[in-house]
N, C-alpha and C positions, 0 to 999 in steps of 0.2 A: 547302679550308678549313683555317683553321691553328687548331690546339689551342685557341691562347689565344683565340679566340674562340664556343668549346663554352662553353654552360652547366653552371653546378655538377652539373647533376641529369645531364647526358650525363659529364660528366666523373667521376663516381662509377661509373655505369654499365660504364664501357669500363674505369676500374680495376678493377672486382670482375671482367667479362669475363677480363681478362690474368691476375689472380689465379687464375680459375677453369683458365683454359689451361694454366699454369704449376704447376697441381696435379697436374691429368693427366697431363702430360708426365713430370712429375719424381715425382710421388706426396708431393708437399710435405703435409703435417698440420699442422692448427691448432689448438690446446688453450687453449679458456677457461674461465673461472671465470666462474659463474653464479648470482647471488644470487635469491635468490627467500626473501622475507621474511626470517627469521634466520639460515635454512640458505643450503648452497649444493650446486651438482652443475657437478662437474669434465665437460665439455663438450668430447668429438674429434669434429672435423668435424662438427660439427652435430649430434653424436648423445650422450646422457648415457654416463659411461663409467666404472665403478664399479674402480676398480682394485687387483685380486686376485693381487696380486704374492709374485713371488721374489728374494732378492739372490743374484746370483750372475751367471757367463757361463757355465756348461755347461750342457753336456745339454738346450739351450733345445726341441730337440724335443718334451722330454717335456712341458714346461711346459702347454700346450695339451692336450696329452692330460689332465691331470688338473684343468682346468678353468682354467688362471692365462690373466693376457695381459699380463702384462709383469715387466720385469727391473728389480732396480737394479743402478748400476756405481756407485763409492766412488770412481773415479778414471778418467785417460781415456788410460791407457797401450794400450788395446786395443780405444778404442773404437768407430772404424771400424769393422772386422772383426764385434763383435759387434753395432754397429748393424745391420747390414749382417745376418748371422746373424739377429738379432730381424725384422726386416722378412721376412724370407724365411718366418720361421714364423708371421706375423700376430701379432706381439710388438709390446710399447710398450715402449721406456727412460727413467725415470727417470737420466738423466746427471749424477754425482757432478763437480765438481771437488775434487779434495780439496784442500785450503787445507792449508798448514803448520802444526805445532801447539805451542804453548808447552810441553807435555809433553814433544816431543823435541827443543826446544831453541830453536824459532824463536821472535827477538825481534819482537812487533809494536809497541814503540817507535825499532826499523830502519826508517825511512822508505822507506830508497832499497832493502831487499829487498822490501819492503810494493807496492812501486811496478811491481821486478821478477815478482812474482807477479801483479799484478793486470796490467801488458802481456801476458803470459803465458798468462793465459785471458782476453784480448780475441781473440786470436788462437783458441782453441779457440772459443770462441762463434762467432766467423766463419765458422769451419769447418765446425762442424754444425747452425746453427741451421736448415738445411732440410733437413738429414736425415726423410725419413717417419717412420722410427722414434720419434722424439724426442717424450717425453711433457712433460716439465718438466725443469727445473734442480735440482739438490742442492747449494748451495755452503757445502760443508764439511762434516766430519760432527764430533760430538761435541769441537766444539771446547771446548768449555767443561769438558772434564774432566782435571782437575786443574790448573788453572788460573789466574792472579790479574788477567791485563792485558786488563779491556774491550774496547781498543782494537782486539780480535778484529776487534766486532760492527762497529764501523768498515769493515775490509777487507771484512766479506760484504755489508754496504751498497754501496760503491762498486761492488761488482761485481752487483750486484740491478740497481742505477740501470743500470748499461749495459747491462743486458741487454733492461731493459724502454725504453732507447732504441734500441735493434738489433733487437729477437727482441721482437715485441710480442703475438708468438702464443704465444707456452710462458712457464707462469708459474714463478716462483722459489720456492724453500723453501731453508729450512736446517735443518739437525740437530741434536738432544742428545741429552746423553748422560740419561735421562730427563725428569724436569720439577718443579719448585719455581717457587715466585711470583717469586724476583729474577731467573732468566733470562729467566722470560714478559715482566716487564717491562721488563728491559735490551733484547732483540729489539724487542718494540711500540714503546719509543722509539727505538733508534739504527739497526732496518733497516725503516723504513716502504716499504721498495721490497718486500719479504719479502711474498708472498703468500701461503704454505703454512707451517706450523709442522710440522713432521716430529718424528716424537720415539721413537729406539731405547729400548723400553722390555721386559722379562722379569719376571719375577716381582711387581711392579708394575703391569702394565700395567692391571688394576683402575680403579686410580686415577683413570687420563688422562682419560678422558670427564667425569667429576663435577668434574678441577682445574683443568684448562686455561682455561676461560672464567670461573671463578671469580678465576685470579690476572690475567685481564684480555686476556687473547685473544680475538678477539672473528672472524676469520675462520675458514675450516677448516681442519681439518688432519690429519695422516696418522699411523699408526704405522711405520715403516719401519725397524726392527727388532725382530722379537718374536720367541718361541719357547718352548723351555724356562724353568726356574729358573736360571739364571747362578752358578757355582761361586762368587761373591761372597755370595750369599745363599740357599745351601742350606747343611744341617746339618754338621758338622765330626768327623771321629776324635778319638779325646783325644789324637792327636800332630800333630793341624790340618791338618788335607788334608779336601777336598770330597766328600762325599759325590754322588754321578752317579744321577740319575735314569733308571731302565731306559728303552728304548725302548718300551717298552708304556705307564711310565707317561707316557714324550714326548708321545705319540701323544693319549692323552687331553688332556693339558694343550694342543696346538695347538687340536685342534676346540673344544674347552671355551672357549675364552681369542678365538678368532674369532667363537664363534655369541655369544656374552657381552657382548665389548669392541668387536668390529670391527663384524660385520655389524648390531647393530642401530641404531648413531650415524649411520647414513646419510646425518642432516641437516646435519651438519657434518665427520664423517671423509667423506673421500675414498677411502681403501680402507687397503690395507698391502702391506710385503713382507715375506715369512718371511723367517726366518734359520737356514740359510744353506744355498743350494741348489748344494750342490758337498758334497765333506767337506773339514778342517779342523783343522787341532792348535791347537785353544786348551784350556787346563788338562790333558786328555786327546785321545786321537786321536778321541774319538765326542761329546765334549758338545756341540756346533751343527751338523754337520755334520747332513744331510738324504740324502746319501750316504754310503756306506760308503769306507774309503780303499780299497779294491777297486772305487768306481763301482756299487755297486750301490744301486737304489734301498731304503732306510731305511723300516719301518711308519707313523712319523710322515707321509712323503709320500700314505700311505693317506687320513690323517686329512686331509688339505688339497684331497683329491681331493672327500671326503663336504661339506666344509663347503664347498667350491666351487661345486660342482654337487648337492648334494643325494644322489648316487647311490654305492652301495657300487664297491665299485673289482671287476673285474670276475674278477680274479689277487692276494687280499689275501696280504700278507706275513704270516709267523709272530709269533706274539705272544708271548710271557714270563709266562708264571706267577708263577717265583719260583728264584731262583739264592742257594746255599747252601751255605759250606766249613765241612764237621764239622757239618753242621745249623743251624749258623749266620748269620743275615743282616747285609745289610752294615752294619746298624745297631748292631750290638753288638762292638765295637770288639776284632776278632779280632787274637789275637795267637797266632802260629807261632813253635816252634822250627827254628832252623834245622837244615837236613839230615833233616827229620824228614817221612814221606811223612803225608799227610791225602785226603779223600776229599773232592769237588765234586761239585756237581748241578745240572741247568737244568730245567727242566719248562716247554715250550713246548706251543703249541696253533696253529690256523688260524685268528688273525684274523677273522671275518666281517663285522664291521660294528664302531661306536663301544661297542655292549653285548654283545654274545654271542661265545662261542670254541667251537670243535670239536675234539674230537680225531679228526682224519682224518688218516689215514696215517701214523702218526709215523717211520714207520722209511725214509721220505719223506725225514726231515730231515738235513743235511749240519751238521757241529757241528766250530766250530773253536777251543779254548783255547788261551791262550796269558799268561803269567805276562810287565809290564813293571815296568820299576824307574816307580817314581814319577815325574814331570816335575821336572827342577830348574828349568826356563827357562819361569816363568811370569810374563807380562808383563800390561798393562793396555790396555783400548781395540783388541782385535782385532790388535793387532801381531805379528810375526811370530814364531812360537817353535818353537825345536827337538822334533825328537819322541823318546820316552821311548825308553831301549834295551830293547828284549825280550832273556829269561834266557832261554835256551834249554836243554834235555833236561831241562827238569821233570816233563814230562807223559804221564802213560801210556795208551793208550788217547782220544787226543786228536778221535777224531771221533764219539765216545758221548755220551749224556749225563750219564753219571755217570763220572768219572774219577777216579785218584788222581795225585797230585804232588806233588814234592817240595818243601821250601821252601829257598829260595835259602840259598847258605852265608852268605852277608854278612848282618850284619844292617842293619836299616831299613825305609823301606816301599818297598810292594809293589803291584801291584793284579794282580788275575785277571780276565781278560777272557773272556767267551764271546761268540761270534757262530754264529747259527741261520739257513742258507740255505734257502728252499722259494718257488718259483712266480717263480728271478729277484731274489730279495727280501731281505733280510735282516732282524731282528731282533739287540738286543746286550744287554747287561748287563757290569757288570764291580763287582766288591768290592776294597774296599783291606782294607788287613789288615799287619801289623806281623809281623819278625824281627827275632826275639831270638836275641843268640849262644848257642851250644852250651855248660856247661862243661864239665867234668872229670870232673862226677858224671853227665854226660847220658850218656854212655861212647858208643861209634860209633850212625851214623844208618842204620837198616836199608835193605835193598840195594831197589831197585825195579827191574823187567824194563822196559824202553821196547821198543815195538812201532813201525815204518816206517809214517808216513802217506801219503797219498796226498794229496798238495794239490791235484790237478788237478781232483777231484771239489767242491770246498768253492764253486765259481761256478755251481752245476745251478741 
């Protein structure tokens, strides 16, 4: 019997049969959108799929152990490997293309690069749209920051339309850099292919539930950067440098900011991804990073594990009291002479849960300071930036809690980092603080003994 004379009703049949074949075989995944009166519920293989995400590509092992099931990528230099990675640990990807951005130069009134990019990731969409792994599309991320040529929203269109004529299973979003009513509505008119609004949002993030459908958004959508307070909008030194929220108080602001923003808009968010599951130099070596630049896992991970899964984490990391040079905190805009020794302190505890601390064991804790020059290479939009130089033989007594050290001979600023090791884990804090030169009437800076540390110990 030849094909073309099966009935519609068989002929649907044996296509869903081969679909279904070709799932098993290969582990191919289909992700739809699913309205159900105003809301919606993002939908894998048939099953509702609340997405409790990380951005990043390490350490995806852990991600399951503390309750997540998927990643995001920003780009698709490694995506293979980490697709591939994510599948093996029961992961979902959110797959970034990153689009060029008028911020680092790229003209989108260039037609014939505009054209280059978008052949570019025809080719990537080919590549992995049957990847199992693959949850949805990201095309672009905060393109619209700093920025004046629309004609953005144009290139993430054309590349929506193809996707949803190739890849009719994974839906598309795109990224900002927050939210206001002219991108909601630049998006809603020029990428009607756009089925997910994604929106990197930090100290803000409040907002998003109450504005988004207000300035005219009308399906779901995601937070796919949140975290901390953003060195953009935290308090300032009187010589203008960021104030760093401790990792204790990180830790609170994740769970607070998910049980708040995320987890209860279910009828219309799709889930999120923290930011940033790796560590990271932007402004400092500790503000997004989820890891420590040692790889070890950060307290805030604690908080993502409670607000995951409900359950305290089983090995909590050290938590942060309160860290203090001369009795002062980082709020009171310390200024040092230079050459001149001072006295430091960190008062940490055992984590146990999002409200209660213990003091158990303290002589348990491994305590590492360390004095950097301030960042000169601060840049915008997650770019890539140099890391600060650490002064070295300030510090005496370096794996106590209470140290003395000396202040750098240069003057300028400065910050004091401590990191607190217990159970694997770490806790940070760090103060800025200002040197002042020496004069003539300061007469010499008294001498301080430095005692041999052992670094081997600082990763128990």
């Amino acid at each position: 019997m030849k094909i073309s004379y099966l009935k519609p009703v068989y002929l649907r049949f044996i296509s869903y049969f081969i679909f279904y074949l070709f799932s098993v075989s290969w582990g191919y995944s289909q992700t739809k959108l699913v309205q159900n009166g105003t809301g919606y519920t993002l939908m894998r293989n048939g099953a509702a799929y609340f997405v409790k995400g990380v951005g990043g590509e390490v350490n995806l092992d852990k991600v399951a152990e503390v309750g997540g099931n998927s990643i995001r990528l920003w780009g698709v230099e490694n995506a293979g490997k980490v697709l591939d990675e994510a599948q093996k640990n029961g992961l979902t990807v959110m797959l970034g293309l990153w689009l060029q951005t008028e911020r680092q130069g790229f003209d989108y009134n260039d037609s014939a690069k505009v054209q280059k990019q978008f052949n570019y990731y025809k080719t990537i969409i080919e590549k992995y749209k049957h990847h199992p792994a693959l949850l949805f599309w990201g095309i672009g991320n905060e393109l619209d920051l700093q920025y004046n040529n629309t004609r953005v929203w144009n290139a993430v269109q054309d590349i929506a339309k193809y996707i949803h004529q190739t890849d009719p299973d994974h839906p598309t979003s795109t990224v900002t850099a927050g939210i206001d009513s002219v991108k909601v509505q630049l998006i809603t008119k020029m990428c009607p292919d756009i089925d997910i609004f994604c929106i990197n949002t930090y100290g803000d993030i409040g907002s998003v539930p109450k504005s988004i459908g207000k300035f005219g958004w009308k399906g779901p959508w995601m937070i796919t950067e949140w975290g901390p307070n953003g060195y953009w909008e935290s308090p300032k030194t009187s010589w203008d440098v960021s104030i760093e929220q401790t990792s204790s108080e990180k830790k609170r602001v994740y769970y607070e900011r998910y049980t708040k923003y995320i987890g209860p808009y279910k009828n219309k968010c799709l889930g999120s991804y923290a930011f940033f599951w790796g560590g990271k130099q932007e402004y400092t070596e500790t503000w997004f990073g989820l890891f420590s630049k040692d790889n070890l896992p950060t307290e805030s991970i604690d908080a993502l594990e409670i607000a995951f899964t409900g359950h305290n984490p089983a090995k909590p990391a050290p938590t942060i009291l309160s860290m203090t040079i001369q009795g002062k905190l980082t709020s009171d805009n310390i200024k040092l002479k230079a050459g001149e020794k001072y006295a430091a302190s960190v008062s940490a505890r055992i984590g146990l849960n999002m409200n209660d601390t213990v003091a158990d064991s303290l002589n348990k804790f491994v305590y590492r300071w360390k004095v950097l020059t301030e960042s000169t290479d601060k840049r915008s939009g997650g770019d890539a930036e140099q890391e600060a130089r650490e002064v070295q033989g300030l510090i005496s007594h370096a794996r106590k809690a209470q140290i003395k050290f000396r202040a750098p001979d240069a003057s300028g600023p400065y910050r004091l980092f401590v990191t607190v090791y217990y159970n694997g884990k770490v806790a940070y804090a760090n103060i800025p603080f200002w040197v002042d030169s020496r004069s003539e009437k300061d007469g010499q800076a008294r001498f301080i003994e430095f005692k041999k540390t052992n670094m081997d110990s600082f990763n128990q």
